[in-house]
C-alpha positions in Angstrom: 57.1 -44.1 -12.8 55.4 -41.8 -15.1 57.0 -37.9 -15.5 54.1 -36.1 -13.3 55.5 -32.5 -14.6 53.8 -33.5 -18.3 50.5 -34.0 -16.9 48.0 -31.1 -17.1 46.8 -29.0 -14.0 43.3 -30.6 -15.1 44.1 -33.9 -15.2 45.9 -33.7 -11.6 42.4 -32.0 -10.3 40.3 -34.4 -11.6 42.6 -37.5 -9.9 42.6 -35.6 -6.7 39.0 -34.3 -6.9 38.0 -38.4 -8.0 40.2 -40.0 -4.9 38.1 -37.2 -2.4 35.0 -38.5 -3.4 35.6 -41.9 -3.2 38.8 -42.9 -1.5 38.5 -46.4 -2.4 39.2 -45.8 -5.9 42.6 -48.0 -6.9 45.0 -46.4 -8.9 44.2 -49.0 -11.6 40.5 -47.5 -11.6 41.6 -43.6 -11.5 44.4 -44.6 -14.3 41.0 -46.0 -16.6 38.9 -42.9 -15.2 42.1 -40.6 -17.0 41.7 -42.7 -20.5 38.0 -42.4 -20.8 38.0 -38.3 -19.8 41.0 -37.3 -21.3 42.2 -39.6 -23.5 45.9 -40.1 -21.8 47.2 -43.0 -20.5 49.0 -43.0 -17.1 50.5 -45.0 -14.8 49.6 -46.4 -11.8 52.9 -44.9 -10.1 52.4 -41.7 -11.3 48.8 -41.8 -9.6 50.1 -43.0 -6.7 52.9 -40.1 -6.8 50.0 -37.5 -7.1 47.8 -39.1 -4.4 50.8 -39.5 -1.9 52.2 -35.9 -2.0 48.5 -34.5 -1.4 48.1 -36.3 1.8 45.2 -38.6 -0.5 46.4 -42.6 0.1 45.0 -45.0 2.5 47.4 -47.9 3.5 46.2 -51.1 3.8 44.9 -51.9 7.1 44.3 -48.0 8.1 41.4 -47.8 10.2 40.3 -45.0 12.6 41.1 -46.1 16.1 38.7 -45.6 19.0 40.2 -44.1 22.7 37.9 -43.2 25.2 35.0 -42.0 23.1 37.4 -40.5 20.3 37.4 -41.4 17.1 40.8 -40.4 15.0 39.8 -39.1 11.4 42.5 -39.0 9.2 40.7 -37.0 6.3 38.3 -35.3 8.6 38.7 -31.8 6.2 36.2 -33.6 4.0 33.8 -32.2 6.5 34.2 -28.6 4.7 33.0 -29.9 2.2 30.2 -32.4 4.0 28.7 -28.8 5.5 28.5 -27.5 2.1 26.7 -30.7 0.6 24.5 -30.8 4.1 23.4 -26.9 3.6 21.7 -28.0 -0.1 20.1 -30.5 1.4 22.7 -33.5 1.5 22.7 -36.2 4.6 25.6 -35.5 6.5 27.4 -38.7 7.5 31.2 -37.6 8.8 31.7 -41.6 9.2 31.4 -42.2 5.6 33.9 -40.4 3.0 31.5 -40.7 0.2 30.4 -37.3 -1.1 26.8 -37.6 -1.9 25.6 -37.1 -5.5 24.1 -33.8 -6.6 20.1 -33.0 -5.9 18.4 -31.0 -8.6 18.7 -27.3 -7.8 20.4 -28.0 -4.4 22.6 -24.9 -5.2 19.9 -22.4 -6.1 20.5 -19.7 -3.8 17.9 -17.7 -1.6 18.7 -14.0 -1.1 16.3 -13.0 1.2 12.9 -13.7 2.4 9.9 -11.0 3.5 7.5 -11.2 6.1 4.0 -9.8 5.8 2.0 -9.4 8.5 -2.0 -9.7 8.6 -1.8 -5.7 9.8 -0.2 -5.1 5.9 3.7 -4.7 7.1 6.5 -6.4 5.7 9.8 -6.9 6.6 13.1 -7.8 4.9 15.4 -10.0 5.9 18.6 -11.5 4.7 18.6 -15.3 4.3 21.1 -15.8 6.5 18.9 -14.0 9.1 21.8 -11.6 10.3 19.7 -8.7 10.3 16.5 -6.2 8.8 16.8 -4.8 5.5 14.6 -1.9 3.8 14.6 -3.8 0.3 15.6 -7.4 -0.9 18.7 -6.4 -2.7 21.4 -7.4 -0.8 25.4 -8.6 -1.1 25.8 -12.2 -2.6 27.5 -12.9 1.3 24.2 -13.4 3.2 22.8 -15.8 0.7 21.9 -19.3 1.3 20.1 -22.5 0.1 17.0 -23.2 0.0 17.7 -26.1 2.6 19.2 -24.3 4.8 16.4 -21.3 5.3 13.4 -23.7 5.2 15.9 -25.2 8.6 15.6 -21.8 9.9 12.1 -21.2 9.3 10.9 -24.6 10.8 12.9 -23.4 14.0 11.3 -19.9 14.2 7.7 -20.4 13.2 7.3 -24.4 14.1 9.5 -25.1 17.2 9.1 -21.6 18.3 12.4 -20.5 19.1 13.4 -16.7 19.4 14.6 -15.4 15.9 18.3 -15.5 16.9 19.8 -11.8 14.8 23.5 -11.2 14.1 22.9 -7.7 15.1 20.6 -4.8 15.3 20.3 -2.8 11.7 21.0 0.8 11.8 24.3 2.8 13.1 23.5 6.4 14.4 20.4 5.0 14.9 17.5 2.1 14.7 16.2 1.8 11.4 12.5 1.9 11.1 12.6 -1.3 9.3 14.2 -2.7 12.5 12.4 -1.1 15.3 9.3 -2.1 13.2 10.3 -6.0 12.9 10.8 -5.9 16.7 7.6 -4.4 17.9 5.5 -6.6 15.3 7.2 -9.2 17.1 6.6 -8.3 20.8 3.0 -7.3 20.2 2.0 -10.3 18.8 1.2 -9.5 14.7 0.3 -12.8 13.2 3.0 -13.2 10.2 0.7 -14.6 7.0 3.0 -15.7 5.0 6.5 -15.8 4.4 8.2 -15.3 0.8 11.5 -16.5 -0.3 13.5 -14.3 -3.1 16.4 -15.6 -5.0 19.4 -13.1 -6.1 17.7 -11.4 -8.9 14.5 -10.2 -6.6 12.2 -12.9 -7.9 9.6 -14.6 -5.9 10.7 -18.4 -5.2 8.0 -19.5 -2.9 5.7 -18.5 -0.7 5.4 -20.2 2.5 1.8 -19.4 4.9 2.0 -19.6 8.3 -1.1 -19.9 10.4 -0.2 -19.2 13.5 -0.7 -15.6 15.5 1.4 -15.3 18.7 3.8 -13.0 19.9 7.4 -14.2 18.7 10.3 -14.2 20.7 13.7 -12.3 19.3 17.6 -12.0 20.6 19.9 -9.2 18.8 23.3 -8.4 19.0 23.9 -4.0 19.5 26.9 -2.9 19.8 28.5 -0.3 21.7 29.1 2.2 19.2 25.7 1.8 17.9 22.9 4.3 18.6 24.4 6.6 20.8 22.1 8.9 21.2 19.3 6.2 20.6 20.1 4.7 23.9 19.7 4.5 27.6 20.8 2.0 29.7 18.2 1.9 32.3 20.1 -0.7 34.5 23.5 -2.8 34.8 24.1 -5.3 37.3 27.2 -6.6 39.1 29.8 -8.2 36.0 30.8 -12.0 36.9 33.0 -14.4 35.3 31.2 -16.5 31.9 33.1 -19.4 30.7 31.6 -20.1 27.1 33.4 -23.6 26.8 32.7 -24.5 22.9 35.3 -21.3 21.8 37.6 -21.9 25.3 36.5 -18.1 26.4 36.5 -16.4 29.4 34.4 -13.4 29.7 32.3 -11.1 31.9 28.4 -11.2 32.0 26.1 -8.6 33.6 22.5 -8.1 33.2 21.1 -5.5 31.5 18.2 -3.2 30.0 18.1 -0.9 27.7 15.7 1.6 26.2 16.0 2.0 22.7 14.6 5.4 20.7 13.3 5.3 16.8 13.3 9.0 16.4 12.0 9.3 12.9 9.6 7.8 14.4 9.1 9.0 18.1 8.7 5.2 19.0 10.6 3.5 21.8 10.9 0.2 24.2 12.7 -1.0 26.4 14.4 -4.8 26.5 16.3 -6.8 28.8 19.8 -8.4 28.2 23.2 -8.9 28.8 26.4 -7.2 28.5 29.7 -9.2 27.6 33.3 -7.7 28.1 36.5 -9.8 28.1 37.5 -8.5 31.5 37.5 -5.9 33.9 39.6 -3.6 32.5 38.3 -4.0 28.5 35.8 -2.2 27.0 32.0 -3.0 26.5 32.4 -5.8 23.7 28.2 -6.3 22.9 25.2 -5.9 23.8 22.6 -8.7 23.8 19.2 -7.6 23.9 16.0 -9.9 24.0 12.0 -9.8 24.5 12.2 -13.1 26.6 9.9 -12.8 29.6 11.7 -16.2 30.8 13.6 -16.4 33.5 16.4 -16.2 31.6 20.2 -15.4 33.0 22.2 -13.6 31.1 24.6 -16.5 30.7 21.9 -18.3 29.4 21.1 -15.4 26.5 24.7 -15.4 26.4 24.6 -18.4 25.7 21.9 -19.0 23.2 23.8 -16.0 21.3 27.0 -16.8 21.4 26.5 -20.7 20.1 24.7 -19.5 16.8 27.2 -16.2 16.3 30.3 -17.1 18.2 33.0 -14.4 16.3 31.7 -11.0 17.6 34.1 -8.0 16.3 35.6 -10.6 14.0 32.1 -11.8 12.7 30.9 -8.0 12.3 34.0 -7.7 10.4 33.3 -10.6 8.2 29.5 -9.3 8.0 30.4 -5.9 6.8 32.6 -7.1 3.5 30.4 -7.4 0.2 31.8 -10.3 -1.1 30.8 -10.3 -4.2 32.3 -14.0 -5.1 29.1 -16.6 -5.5 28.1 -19.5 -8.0 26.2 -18.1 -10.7 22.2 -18.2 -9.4 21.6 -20.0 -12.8 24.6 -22.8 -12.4 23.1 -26.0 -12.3 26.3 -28.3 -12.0 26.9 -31.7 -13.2 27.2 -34.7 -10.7 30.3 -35.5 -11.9 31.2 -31.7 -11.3 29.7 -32.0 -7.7 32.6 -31.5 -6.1 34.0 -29.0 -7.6 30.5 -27.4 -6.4 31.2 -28.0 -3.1 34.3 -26.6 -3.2 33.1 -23.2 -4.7 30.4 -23.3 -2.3 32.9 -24.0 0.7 35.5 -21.2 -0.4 31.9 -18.5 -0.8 30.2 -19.7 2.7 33.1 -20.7 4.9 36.6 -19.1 4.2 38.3 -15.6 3.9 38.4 -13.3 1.2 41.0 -13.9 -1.1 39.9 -17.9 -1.2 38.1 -17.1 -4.7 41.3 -18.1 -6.9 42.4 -21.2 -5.5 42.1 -24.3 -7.2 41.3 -27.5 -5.6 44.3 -29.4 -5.4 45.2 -25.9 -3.3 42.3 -26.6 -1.2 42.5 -30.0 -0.8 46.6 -29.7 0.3 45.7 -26.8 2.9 42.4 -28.1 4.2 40.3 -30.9 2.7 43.0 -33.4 3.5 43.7 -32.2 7.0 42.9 -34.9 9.7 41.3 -34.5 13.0 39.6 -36.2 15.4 36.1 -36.6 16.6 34.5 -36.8 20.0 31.4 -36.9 21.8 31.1 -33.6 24.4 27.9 -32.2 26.0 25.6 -33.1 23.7 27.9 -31.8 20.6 30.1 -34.0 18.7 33.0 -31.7 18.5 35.3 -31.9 15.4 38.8 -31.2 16.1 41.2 -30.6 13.4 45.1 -31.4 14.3 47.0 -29.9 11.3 50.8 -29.8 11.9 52.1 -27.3 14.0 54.1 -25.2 10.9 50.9 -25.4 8.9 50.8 -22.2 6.6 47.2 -21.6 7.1 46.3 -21.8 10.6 44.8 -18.9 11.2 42.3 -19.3 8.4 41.5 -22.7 9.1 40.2 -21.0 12.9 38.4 -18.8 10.9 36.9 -21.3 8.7 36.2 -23.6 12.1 34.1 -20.0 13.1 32.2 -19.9 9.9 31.6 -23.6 10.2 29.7 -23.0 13.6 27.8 -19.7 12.7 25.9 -22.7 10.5 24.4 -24.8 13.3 24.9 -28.1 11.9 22.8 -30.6 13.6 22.8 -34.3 13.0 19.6 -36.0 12.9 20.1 -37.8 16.2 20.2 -34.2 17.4 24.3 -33.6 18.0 25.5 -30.1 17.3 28.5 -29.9 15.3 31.4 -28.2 17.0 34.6 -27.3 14.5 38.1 -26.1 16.6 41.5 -26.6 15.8 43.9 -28.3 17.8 46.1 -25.3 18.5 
């Protein structure tokens, strides 16, 4: 066998990062892939050494094995890094290991998009449609592709879903950009057009949109927010909400709530919910809507809680300005795709301090994890099964979080579901 300590970090990425592309490569392949890149000349063995200690070989006959509906995937943390390729545009096929080839631009990044109203207002918003802004600017953390708000945009403006926010903007009180966005909304202003900004506050695109209707909105407030601001006009009887995809209990009450925009001397009232863990916790959130369905508030809880599942964790997440992105002007390589995807993973999906890994890192702790996958109420629900002393558990049920925030949807119309095993 070959001496694997004499081999450069760089050539042991590129035979990892090469075998988690395309898993069928042979060891006689990935030893002539070495030559031609890096003129050195390796031995099968010592590929084999390097693949086996990262968790990277297929035996012969390995197949996935079918029980009940399950399906076992033993490298299912490629779909990390499927959810990356799927949010610039990729086709997301978790059955097939292959990661696709790079699309022109797919990693431009949108920062936020304004809508202007046929009344002359215009409103901010982040591309990741967490909340209102005053001005474009905003932290690299709420930036997205392309793809991925044009998904959002068809599901507002063509399907006509309520716009689904992280939160309500504004601590001691609403900010007019907020309470503005709202009551455009409920009082029916017809949005024009729609323009799409990337990180250095230039236009991108501008999207028209013909139709005028009053829009329907859901927003997270929460309890230390607006305390003089508010009144809560009325709070029913708390009963127990199981919210099944996170294995949650909670408590559910309706609710409604008059909000004030001093500045402004402007007020309304919604209708909502109010989630706590139990009796004897506090308030957790607040979710407050315009819906004049006959909605329960499990359903609003619900609707919320599938798109923004981490609450006090996720505001946690949303208040760090993570400055850690791809370069807006990076236009990779295919053959550097993956290494892409994992610098797009590490920005969109996992904890601060993720920046400096390198792949072979990555690719130990997560990409290489395996899992299983089943078919649940209408979700096909991803469970990883990493051993029991794994180092990184906690981070890998953040990333699962993350993961879900995205709202991965298949094209047969499955939800994507990430959880860990433990």
């Amino acid at each position: 066998m070959g001496v694997i300590y004499k081999l450069k970090p760089e050539i042991q990425d590129y035979i990892l990062q090469k075998r988690a592309a395309e898993p069928n490569l042979g060891c006689r392949k990935l030893a002539a892939l070495v030559l031609e890149e890096f003129q050195v000349e390796i031995s099968k063995s010592s590929i084999n050494f390097i693949i086996q200690e990262k968790g990277l070989s297929m035996p012969v006959g390995r197949r996935r094995k079918h029980r009940r509906g399950i399906e076992q995937a033993p490298e299912l943390g490629l779909a990390i890094l499927k959810a990356a390729d799927y949010l610039a545009g990729g086709n997301l096929s978790l059955l097939n290991s292959q990661i696709p080839q790079l699309s022109p631009g797919a990693f431009q990044e949108v920062s936020s998009l304004k809508l202007t109203c046929a009344d002359g207002a215009s409103f901010y918003l982040d591309a990741q449609l967490r909340t209102v802004w005053p001005l474009p600017h905003l932290p690299r953390c709420f930036f997205t592709t392309p793809y991925n708000i044009k998904s959002y945009i068809n599901k507002y403006f063509q399907q006509d879903l309520p716009f689904l926010l992280f939160m309500a903007a504004g601590y001691t009180a609403p900010t007019k950009e907020f309470f503005g966005f709202i009551s455009s909304l409920d009082q029916g202003q017809k949005i024009t057009q729609i323009t799409l900004f990337n990180p250095k506050g230039e236009e991108l695109e501008t999207i028209p949109i013909e139709q005028e209707k009053r829009r329907g909105f859901i927003f997270g407030l929460w309890p230390w927010q607006f305390p003089e601001c508010r009144q809560v006009k009325r709070r029913g009887e708390f009963r127990p909400y199981y919210f099944w995809p996170l294995k949650e209990d909670f408590l559910v009450a309706d609710s409604e709530v008059e909000l004030v925009q001093p500045s402004e001397n402007k007020r309304v009232t919604l209708k909502g919910c109010t989630l706590k863990r139990s009796a004897q916790d506090k308030i957790e959130l607040l979710i407050l809507s315009n819906l004049t369905l006959q909605n329960s508030p499990e359903e609003l809880a619900q609707r919320y809680l599938s798109h923004w599942p981490n609450l006090e964790e996720g505001f946690g997440d949303y208040s760090r300005k993570i400055e850690f992105s791809l370069s807006p002007t990076e236009n990779p390589s295919p053959q550097d795709y993956l290494r892409v995807l994992d610098l797009y993973a590490r920005q969109c999906f996992f904890p601060r301090g993720y920046e400096t890994k390198d792949f072979s890192t990555m690719q130990a702790q997560f990409y290489g994890l395996p899992g299983q996958i089943k078919k649940q109420k209408g979700q096909l629900l991803l469970t990883f099964k990493p051993p029991q002393d794994h180092p990184c558990l906690k981070d890998l049920v953040y990333v699962c979080r993350r993961l879900n925030e995205k709202e991965i949807v298949l094209s047969d119309g499955q939800r994507l579901w990430f959880e860990t095993a433990f």
